[in-house]
PyMOL Python script that loads the backbone (N, CA, C, O; Angstrom):
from pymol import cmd

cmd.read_pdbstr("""\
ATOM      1  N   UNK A   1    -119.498  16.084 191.585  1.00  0.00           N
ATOM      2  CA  UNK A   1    -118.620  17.124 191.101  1.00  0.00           C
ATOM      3  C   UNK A   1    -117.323  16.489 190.581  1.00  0.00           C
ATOM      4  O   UNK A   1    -116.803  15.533 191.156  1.00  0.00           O
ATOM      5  N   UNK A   2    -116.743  17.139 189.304  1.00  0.00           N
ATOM      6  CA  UNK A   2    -115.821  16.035 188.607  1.00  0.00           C
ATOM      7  C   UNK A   2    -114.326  16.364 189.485  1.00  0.00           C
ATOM      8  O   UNK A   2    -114.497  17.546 189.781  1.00  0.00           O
ATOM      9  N   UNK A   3    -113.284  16.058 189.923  1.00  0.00           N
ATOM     10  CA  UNK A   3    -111.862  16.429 189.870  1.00  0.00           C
ATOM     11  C   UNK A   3    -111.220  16.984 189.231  1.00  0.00           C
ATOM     12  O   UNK A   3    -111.145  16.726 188.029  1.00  0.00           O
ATOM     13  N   UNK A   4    -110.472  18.025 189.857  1.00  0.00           N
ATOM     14  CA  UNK A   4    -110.237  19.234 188.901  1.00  0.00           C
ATOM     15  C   UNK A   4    -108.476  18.410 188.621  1.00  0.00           C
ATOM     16  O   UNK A   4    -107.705  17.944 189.461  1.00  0.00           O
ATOM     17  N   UNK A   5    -108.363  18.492 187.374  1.00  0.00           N
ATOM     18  CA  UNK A   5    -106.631  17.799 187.074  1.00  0.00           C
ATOM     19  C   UNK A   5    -105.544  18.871 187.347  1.00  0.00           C
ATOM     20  O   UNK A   5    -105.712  20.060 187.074  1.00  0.00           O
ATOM     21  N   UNK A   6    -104.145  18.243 188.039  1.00  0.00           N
ATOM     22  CA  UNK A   6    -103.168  18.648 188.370  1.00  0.00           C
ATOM     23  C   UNK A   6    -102.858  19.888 187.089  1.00  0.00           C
ATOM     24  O   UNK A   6    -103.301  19.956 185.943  1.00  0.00           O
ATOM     25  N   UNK A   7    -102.254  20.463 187.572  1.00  0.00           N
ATOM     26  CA  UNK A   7    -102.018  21.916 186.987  1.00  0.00           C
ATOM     27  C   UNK A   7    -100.606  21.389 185.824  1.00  0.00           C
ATOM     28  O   UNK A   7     -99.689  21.260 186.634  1.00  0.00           O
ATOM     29  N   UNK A   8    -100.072  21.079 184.567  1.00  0.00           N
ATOM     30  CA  UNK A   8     -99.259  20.445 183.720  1.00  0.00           C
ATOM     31  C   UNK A   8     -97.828  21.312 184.323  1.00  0.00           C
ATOM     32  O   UNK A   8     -97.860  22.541 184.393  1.00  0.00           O
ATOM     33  N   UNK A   9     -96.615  20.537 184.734  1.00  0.00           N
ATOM     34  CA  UNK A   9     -95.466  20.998 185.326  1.00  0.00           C
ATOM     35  C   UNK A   9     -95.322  22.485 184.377  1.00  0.00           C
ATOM     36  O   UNK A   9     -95.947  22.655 183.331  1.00  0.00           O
ATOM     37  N   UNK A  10     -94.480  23.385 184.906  1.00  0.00           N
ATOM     38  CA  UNK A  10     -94.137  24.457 183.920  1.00  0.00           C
ATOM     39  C   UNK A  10     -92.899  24.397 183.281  1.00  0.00           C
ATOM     40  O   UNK A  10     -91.856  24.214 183.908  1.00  0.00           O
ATOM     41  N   UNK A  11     -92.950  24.537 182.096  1.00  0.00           N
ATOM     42  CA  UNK A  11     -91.805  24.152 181.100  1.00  0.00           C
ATOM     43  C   UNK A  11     -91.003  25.556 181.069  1.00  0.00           C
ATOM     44  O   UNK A  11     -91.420  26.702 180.899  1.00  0.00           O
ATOM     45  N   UNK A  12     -89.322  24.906 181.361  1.00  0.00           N
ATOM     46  CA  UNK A  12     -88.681  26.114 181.521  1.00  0.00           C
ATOM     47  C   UNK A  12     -88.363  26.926 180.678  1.00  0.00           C
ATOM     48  O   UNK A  12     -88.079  26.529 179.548  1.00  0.00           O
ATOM     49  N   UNK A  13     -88.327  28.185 180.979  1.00  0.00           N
ATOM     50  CA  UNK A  13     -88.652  29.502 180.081  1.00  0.00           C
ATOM     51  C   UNK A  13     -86.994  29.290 179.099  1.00  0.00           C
ATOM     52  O   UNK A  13     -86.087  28.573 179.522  1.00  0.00           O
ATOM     53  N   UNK A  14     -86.920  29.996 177.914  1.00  0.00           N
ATOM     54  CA  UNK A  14     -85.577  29.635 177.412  1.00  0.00           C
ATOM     55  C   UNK A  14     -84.864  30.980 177.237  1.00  0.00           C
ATOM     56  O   UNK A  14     -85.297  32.103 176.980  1.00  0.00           O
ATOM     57  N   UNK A  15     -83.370  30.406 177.505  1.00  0.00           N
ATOM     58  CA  UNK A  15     -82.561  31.368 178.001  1.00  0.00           C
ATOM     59  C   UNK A  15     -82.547  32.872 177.069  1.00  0.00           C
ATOM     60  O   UNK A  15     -82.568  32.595 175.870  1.00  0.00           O
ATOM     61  N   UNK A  16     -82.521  34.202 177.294  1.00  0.00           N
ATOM     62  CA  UNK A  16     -82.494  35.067 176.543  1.00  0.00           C
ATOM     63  C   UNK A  16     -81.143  35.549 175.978  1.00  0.00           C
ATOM     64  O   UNK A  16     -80.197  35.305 176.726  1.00  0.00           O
ATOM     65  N   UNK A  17     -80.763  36.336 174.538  1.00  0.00           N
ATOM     66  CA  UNK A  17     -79.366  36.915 175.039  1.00  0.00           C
ATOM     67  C   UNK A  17     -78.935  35.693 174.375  1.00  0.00           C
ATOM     68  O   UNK A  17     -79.533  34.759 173.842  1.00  0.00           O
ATOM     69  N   UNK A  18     -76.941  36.174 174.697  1.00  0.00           N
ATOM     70  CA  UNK A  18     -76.593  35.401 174.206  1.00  0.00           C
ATOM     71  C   UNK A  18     -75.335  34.630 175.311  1.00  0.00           C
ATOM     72  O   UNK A  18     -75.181  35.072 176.450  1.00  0.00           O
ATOM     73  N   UNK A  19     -74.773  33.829 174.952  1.00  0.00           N
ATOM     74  CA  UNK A  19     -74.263  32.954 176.461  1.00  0.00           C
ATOM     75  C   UNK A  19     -72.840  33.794 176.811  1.00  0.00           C
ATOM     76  O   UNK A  19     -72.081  34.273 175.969  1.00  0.00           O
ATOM     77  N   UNK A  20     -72.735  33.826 177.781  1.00  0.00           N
ATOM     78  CA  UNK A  20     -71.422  34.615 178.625  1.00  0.00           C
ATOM     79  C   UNK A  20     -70.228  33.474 178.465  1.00  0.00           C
ATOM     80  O   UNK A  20     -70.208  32.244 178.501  1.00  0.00           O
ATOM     81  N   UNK A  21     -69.113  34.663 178.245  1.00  0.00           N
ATOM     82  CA  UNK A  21     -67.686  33.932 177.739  1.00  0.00           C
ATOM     83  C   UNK A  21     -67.578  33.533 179.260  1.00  0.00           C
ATOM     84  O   UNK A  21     -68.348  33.701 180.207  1.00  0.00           O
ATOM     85  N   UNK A  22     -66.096  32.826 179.124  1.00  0.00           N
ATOM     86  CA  UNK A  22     -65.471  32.907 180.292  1.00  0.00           C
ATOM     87  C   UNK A  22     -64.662  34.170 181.185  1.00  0.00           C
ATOM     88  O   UNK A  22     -63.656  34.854 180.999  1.00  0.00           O
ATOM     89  N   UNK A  23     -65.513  34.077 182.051  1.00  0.00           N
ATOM     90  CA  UNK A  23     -64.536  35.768 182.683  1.00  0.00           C
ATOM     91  C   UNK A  23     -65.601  36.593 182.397  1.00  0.00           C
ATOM     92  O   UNK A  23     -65.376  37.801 182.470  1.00  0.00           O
ATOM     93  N   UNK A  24     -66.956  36.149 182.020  1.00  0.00           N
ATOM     94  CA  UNK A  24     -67.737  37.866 181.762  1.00  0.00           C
ATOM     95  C   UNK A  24     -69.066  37.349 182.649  1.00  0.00           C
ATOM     96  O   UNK A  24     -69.787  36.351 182.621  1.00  0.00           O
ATOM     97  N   UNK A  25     -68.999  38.452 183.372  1.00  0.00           N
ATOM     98  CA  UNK A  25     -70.192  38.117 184.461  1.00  0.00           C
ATOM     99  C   UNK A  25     -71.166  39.693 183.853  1.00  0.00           C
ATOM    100  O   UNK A  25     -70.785  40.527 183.031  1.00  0.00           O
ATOM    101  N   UNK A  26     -72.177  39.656 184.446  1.00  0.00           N
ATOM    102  CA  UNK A  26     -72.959  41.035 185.173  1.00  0.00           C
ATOM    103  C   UNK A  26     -73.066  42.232 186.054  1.00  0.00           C
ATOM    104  O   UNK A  26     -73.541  42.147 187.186  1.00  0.00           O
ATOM    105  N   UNK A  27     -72.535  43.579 185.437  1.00  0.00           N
ATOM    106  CA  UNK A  27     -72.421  44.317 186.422  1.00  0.00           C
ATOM    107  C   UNK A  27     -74.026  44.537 186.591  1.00  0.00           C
ATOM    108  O   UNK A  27     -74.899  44.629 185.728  1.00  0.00           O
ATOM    109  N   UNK A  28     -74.112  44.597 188.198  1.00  0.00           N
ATOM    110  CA  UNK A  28     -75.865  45.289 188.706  1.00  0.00           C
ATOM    111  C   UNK A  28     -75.426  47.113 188.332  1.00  0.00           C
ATOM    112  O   UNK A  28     -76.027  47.912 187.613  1.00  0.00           O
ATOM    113  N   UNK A  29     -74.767  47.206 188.757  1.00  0.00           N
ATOM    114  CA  UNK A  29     -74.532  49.005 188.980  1.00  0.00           C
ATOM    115  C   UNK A  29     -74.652  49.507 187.548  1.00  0.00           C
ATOM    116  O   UNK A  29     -75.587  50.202 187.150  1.00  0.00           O
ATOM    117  N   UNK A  30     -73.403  49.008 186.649  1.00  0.00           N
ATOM    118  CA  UNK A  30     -74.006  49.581 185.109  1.00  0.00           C
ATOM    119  C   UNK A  30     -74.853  48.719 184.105  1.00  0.00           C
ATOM    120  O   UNK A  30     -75.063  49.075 182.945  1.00  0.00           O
ATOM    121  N   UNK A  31     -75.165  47.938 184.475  1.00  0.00           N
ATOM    122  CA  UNK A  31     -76.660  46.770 184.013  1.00  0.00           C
ATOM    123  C   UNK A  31     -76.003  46.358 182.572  1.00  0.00           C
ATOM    124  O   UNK A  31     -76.523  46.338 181.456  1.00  0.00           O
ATOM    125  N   UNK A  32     -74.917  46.097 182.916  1.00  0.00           N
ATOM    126  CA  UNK A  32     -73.990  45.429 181.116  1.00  0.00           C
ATOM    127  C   UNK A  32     -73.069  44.217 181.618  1.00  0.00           C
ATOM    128  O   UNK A  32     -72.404  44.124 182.650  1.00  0.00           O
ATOM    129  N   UNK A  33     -73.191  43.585 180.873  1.00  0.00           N
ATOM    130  CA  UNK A  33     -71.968  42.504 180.656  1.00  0.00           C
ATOM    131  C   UNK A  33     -70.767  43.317 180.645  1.00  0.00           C
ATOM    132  O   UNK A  33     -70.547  44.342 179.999  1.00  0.00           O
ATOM    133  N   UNK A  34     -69.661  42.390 181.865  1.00  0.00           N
ATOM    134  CA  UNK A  34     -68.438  43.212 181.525  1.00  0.00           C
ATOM    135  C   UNK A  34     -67.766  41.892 181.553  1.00  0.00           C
ATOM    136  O   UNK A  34     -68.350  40.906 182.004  1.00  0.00           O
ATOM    137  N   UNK A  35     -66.236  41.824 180.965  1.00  0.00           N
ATOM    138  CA  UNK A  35     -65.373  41.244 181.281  1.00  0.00           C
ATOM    139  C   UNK A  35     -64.474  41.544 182.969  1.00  0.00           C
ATOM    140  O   UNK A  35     -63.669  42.423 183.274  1.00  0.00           O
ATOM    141  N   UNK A  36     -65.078  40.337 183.827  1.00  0.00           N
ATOM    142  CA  UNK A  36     -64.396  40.663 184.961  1.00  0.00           C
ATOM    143  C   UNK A  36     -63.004  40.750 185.459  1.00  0.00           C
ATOM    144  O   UNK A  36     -62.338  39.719 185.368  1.00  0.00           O
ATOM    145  N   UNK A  37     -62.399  41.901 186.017  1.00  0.00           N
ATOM    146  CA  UNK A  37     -61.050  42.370 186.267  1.00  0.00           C
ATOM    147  C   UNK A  37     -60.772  41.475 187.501  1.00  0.00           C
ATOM    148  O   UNK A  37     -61.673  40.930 188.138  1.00  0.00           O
ATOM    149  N   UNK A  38     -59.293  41.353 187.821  1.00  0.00           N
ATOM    150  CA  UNK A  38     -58.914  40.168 188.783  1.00  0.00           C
ATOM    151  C   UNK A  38     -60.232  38.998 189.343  1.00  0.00           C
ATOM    152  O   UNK A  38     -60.922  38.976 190.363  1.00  0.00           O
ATOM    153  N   UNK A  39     -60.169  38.217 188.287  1.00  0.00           N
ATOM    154  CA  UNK A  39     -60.755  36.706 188.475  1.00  0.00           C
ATOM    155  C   UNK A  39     -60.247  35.826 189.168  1.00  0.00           C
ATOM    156  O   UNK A  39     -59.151  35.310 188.953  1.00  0.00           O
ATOM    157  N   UNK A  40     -61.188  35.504 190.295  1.00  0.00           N
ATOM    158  CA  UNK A  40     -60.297  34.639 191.469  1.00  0.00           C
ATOM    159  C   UNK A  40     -61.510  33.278 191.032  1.00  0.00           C
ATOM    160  O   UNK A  40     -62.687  33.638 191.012  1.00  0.00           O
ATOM    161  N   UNK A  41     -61.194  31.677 190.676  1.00  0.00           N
ATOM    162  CA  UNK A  41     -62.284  30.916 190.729  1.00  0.00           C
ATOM    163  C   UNK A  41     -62.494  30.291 192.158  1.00  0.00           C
ATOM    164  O   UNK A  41     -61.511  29.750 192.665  1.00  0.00           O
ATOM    165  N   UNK A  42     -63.461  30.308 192.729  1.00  0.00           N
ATOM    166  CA  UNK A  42     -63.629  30.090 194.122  1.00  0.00           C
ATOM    167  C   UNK A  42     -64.441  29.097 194.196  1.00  0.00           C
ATOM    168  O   UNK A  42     -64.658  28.400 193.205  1.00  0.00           O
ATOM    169  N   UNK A  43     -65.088  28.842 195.511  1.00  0.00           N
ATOM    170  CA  UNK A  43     -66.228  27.359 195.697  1.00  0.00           C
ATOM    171  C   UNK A  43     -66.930  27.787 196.399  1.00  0.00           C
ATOM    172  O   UNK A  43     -66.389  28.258 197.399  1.00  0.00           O
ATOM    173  N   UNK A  44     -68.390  27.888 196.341  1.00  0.00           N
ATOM    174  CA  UNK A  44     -69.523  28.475 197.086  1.00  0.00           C
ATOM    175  C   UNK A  44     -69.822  27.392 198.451  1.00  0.00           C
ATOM    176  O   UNK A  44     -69.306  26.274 198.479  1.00  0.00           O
ATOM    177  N   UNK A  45     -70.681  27.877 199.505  1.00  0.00           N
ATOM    178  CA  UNK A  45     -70.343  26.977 200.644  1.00  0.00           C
ATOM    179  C   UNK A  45     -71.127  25.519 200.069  1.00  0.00           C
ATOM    180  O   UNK A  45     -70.794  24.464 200.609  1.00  0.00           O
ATOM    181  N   UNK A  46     -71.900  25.500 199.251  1.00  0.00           N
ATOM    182  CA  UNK A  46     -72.757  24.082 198.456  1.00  0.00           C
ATOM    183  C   UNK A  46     -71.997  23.240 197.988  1.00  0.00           C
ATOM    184  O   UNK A  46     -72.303  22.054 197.858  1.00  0.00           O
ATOM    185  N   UNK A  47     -70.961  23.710 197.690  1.00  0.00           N
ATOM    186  CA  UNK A  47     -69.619  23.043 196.461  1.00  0.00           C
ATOM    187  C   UNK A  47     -69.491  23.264 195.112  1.00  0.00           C
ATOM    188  O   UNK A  47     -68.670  22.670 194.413  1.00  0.00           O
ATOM    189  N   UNK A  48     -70.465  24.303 194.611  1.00  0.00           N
ATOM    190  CA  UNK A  48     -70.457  24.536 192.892  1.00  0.00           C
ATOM    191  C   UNK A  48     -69.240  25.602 193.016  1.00  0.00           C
ATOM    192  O   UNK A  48     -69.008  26.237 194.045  1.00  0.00           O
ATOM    193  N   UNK A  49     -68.777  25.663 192.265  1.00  0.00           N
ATOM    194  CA  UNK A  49     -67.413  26.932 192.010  1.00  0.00           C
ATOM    195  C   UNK A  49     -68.107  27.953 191.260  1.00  0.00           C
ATOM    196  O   UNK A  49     -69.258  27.796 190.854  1.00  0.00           O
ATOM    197  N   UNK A  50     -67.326  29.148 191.043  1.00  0.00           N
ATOM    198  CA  UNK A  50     -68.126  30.530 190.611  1.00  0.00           C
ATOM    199  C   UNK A  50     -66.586  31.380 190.953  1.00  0.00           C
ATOM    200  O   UNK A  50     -65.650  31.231 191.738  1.00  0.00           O
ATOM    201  N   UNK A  51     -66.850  32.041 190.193  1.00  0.00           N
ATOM    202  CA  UNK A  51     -65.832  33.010 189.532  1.00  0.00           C
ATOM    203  C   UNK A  51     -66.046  34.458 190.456  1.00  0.00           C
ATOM    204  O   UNK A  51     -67.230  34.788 190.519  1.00  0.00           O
ATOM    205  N   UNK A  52     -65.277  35.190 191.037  1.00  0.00           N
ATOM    206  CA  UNK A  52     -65.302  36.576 191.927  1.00  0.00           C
ATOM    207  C   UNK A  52     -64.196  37.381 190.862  1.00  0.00           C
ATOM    208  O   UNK A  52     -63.044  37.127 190.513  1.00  0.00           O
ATOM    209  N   UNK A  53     -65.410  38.752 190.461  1.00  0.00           N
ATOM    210  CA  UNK A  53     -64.081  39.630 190.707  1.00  0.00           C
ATOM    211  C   UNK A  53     -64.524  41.277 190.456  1.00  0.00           C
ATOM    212  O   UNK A  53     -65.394  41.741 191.194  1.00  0.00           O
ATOM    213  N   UNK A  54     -64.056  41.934 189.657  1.00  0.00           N
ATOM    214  CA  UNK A  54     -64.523  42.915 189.775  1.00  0.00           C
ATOM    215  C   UNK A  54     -65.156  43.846 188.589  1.00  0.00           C
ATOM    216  O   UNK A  54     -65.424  43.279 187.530  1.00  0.00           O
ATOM    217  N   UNK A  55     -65.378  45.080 188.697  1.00  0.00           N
ATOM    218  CA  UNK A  55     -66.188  45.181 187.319  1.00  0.00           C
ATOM    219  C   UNK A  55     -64.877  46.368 186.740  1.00  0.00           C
ATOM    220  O   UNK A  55     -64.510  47.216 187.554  1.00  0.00           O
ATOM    221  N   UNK A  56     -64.367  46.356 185.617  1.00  0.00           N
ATOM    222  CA  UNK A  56     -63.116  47.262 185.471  1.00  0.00           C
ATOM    223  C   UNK A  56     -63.922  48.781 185.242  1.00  0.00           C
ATOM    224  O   UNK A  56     -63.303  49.810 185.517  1.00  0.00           O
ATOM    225  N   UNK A  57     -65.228  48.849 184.762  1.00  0.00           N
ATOM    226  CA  UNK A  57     -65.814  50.332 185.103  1.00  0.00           C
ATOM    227  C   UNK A  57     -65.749  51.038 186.103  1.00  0.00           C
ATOM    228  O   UNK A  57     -65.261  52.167 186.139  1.00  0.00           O
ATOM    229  N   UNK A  58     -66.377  50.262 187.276  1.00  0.00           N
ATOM    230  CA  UNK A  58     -66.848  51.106 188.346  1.00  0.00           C
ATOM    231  C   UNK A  58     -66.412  50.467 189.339  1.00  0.00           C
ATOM    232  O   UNK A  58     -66.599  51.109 190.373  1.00  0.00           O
ATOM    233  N   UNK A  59     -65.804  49.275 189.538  1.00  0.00           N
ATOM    234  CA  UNK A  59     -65.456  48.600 190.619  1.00  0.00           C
ATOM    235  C   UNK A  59     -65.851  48.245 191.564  1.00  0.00           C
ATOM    236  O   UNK A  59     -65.357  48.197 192.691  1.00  0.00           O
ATOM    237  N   UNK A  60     -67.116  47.866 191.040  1.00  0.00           N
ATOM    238  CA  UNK A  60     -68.336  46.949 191.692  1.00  0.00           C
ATOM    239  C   UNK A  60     -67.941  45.628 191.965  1.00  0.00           C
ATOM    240  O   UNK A  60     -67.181  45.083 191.165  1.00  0.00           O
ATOM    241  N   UNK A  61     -68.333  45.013 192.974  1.00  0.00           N
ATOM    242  CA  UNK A  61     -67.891  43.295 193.197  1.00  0.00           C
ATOM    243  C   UNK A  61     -69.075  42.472 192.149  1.00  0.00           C
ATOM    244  O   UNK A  61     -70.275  42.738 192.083  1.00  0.00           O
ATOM    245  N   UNK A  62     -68.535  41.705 191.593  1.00  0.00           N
ATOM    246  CA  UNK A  62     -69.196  40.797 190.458  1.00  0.00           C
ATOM    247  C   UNK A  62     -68.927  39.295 190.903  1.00  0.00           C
ATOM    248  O   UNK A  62     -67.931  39.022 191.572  1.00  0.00           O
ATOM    249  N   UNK A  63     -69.802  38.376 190.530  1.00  0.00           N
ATOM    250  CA  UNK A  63     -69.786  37.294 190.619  1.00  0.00           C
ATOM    251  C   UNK A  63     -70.613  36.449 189.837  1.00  0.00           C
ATOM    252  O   UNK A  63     -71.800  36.751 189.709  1.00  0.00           O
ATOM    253  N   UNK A  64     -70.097  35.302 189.225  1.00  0.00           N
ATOM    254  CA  UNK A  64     -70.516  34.119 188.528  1.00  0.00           C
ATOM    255  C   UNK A  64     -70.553  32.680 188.744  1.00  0.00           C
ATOM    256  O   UNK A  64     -69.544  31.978 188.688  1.00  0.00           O
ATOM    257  N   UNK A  65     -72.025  32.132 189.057  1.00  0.00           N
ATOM    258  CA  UNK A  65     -72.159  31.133 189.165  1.00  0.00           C
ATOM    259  C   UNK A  65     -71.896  30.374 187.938  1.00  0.00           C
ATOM    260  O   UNK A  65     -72.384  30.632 186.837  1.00  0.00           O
ATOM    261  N   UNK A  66     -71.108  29.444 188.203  1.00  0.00           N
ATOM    262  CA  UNK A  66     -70.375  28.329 187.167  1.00  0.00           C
ATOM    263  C   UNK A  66     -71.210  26.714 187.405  1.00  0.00           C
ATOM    264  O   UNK A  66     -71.255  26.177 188.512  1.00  0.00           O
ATOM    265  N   UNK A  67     -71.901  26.036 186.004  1.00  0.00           N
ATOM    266  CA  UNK A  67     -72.332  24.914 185.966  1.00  0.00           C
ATOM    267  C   UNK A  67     -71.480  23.951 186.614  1.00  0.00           C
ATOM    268  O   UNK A  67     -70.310  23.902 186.237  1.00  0.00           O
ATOM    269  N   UNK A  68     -71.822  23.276 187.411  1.00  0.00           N
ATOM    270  CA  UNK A  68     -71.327  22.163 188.330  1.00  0.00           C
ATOM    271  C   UNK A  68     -70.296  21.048 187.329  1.00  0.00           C
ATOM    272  O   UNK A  68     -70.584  20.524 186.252  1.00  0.00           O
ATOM    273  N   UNK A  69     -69.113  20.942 188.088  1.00  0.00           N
ATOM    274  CA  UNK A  69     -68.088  20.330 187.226  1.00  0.00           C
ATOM    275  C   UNK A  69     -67.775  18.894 187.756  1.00  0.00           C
ATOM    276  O   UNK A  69     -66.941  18.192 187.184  1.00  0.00           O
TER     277      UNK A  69
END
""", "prot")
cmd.dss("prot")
cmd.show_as("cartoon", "prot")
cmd.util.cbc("prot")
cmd.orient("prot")
């Protein structure tokens, strides 16, 4: 019986949309890009930093993970 070959890595899917400014995260509650209201830049417990703040619609807590600096 022949060997069945490793399954080929999966090639990552490419990003949709278009890229987020600085200061504009994702509200979940109204499912839109907003520009986030009082932006605090903070450090996650890993060490990458990410942006907290709020959504000026509805005043939902928002947050953005920021590429490692």
């Amino acid at each position: 019986m022949p060997k069945k070959s490793a399954k080929p890595a999966a090639k990552k899917a490419a990003k949709k949309g278009s890229p987020m400014a600085e200061g504009e995260g994702y509200c979940v509650k109204c499912k839109a890009k907003r520009m986030m209201a009082n932006v605090k830049q903070v450090k996650m417990a890993n060490g990458r930093p990410a942006l907290k703040g709020t959504c000026p619609e509805c005043g939902t807590g928002m947050f953005k993970i920021l590429p490692p600096s």
